[in-house]
C-alpha positions in Angstrom: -53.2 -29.1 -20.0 -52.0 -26.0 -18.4 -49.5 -27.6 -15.9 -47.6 -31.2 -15.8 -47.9 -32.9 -12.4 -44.6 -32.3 -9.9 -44.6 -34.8 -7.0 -42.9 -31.7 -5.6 -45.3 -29.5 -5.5 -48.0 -30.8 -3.2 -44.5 -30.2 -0.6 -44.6 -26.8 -1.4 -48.2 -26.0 -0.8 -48.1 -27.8 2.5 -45.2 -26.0 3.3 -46.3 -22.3 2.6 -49.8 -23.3 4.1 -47.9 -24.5 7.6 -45.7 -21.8 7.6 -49.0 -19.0 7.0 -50.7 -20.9 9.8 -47.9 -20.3 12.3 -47.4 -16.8 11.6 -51.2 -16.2 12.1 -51.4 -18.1 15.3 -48.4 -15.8 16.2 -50.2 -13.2 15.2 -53.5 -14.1 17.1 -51.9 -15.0 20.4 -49.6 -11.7 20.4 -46.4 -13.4 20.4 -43.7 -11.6 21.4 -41.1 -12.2 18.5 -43.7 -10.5 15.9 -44.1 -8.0 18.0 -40.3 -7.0 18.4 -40.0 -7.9 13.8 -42.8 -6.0 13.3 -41.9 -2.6 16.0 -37.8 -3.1 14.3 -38.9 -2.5 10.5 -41.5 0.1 11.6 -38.8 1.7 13.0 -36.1 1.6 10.1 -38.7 2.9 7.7 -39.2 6.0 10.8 -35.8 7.1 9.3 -37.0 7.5 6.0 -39.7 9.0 6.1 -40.5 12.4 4.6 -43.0 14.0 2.0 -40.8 13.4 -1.1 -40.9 9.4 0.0 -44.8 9.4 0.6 -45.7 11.0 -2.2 -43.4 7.6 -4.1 -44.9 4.9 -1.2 -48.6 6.3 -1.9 -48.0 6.2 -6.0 -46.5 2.4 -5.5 -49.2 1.6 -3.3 -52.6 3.2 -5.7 -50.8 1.0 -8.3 -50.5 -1.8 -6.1 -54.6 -1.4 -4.7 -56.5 -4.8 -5.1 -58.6 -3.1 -7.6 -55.5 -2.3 -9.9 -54.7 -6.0 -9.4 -58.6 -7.4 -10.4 -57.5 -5.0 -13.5 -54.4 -6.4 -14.2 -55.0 -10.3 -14.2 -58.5 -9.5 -15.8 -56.4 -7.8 -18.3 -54.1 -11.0 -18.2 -57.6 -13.4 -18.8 -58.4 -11.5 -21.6 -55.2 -11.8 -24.1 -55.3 -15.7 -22.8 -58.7 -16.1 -23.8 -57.8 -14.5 -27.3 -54.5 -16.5 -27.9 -57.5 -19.6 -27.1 -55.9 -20.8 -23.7 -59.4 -20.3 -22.7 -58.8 -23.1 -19.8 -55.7 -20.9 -18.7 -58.2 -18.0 -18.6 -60.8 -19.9 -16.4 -58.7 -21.3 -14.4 -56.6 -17.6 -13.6 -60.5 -16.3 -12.9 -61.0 -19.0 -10.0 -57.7 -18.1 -8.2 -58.6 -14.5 -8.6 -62.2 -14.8 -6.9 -61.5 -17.8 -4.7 -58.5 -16.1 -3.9 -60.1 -12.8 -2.6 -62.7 -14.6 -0.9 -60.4 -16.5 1.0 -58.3 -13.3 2.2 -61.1 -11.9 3.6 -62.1 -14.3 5.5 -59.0 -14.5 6.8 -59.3 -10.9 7.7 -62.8 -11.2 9.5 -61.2 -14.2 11.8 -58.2 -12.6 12.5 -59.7 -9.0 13.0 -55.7 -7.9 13.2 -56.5 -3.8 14.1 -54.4 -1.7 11.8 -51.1 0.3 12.8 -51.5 3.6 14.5 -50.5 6.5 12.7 -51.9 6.0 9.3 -50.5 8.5 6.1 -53.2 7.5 4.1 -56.6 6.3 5.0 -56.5 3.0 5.1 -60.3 1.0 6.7 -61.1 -2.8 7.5 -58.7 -5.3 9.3 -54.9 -5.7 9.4 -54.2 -9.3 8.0 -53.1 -10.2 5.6 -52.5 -7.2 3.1 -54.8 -6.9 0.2 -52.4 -5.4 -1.7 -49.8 -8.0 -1.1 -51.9 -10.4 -1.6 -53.4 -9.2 -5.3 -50.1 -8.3 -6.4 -48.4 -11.6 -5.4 -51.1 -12.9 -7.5 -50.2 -10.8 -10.5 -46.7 -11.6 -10.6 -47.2 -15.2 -10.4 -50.0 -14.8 -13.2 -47.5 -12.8 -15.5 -44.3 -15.4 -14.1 -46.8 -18.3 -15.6 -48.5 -16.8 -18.7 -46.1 -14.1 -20.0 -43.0 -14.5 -20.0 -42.8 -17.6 -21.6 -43.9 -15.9 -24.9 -40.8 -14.2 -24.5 -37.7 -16.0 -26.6 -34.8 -13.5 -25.2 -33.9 -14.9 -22.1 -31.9 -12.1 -21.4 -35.3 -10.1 -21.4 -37.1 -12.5 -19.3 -34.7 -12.3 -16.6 -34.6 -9.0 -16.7 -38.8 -8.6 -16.2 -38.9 -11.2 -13.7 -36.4 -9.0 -11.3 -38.6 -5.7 -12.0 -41.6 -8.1 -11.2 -40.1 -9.2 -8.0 -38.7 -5.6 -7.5 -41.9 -4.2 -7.9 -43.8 -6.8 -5.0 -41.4 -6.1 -3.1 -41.9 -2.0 -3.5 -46.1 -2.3 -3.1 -45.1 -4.7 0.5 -42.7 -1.7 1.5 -45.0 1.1 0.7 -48.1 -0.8 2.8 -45.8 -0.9 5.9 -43.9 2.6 5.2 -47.7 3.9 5.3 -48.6 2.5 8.0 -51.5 0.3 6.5 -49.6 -2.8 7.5 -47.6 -4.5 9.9 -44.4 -6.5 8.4 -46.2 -9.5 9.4 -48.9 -8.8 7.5 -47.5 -8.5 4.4 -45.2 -11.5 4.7 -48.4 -13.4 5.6 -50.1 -12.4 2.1 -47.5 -13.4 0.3 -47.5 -17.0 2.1 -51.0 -16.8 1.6 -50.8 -16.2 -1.8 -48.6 -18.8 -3.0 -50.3 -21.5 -1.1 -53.7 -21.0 -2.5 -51.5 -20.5 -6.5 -50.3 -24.1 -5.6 -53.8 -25.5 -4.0 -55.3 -24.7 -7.5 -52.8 -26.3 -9.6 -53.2 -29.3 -8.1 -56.9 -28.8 -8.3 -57.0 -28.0 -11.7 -54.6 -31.3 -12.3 -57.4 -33.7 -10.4 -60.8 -32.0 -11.8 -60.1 -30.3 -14.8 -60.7 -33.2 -17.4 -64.1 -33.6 -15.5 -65.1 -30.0 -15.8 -63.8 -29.6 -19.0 -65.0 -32.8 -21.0 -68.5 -31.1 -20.8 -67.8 -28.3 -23.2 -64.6 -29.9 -25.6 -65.0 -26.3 -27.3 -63.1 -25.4 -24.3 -59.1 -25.8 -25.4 
């Protein structure tokens, strides 16, 4: 069993999914308060910006490129699957391909257009940040699977602030380059954790039916 049911947590799902819906009907609809949050961090990150700081935002955000995440949680599959958490490893592969799917879907309904003024490239529809999105993904995948093979607590503090560090660094960059509204990435990382949550308790309702087909399966 890779989690232990938490009456709790069907609240949190609910809640992140509500508050992702609002923020894309707000979103859809052109509402003025994203609008005026969106135009004010825009702004801010105007001051900063200069070639030393692109050169740093386009480095975060190459790391931070959905491909790089694919890599990193397949990368993440593969040391579960050889320390025989196999179900962990299956069930991390769903979330990544569901998960994807998912976002872009929610891309081709929204059809948000992207900022003007690009620094990078930067093709296909606005909302939510792929980025975001992937590397929400990894952190939670690494929160999950990782750390807890770590006995200094000391240590695993210390790598959960760099992870959270680092999220927050590949949301920056996307908005610094002008790939992404603020919105946009705050919506990936609702996004995110709502569909992390929707497949626990998935997994906790239909994993002893999928699983009891192959017991070779641990």
């Amino acid at each position: 069993m890779i989690f232990t049911k938490n009456p709790s947590r069907k609240w949190f799902a609910l809640g992140y999914i509500i508050a992702f819906f609002l923020l894309e009907l707000m979103i859809i609809f052109n509402n003025s308060f994203t609008i005026s949050f969106d135009s004010s961090i825009q702004n801010l990150l105007v001051n900063i910006t200069n070639a030393n700081n692109n050169k740093i935002f386009e480095l975060i955000t190459f790391l931070g490129k959905p491909i790089m995440d694919v890599f990193y949680l397949i990368a993440i599959m593969i040391f579960l699957w050889i320390i025989k958490r196999k179900k962990s490893a299956l069930w991390l592969g769903f979330v990544l391909i569901s998960g994807n799917i998912i976002s872009f879907l929610v891309k081709i309904t929204v059809k948000r257009n992207r900022p003007t003024g690009k620094i990078i490239p930067a093709t296909g529809y606005s909302f939510p940040s792929g980025h975001v999105f992937g590397t929400s993904l990894v952190v939670m995948a690494i929160f999950l699977f990782i750390l807890p093979h770590l006995k200094n607590q000391t240590f695993n503090w210390i790598y959960k602030t760099i992870l959270i560090v680092w999220l927050i660094l590949v949301a920056i960059s996307r908005v610094y380059l002008h790939g992404h509204f603020p919105t946009d990435v705050i919506g990936s990382i609702l996004l995110s954790a709502a569909w992390w949550e929707c497949n626990k308790m998935l997994y906790l309702r239909y994993s002893e039916n999928i699983f009891k087909v192959n017991t070779s399966i641990e």
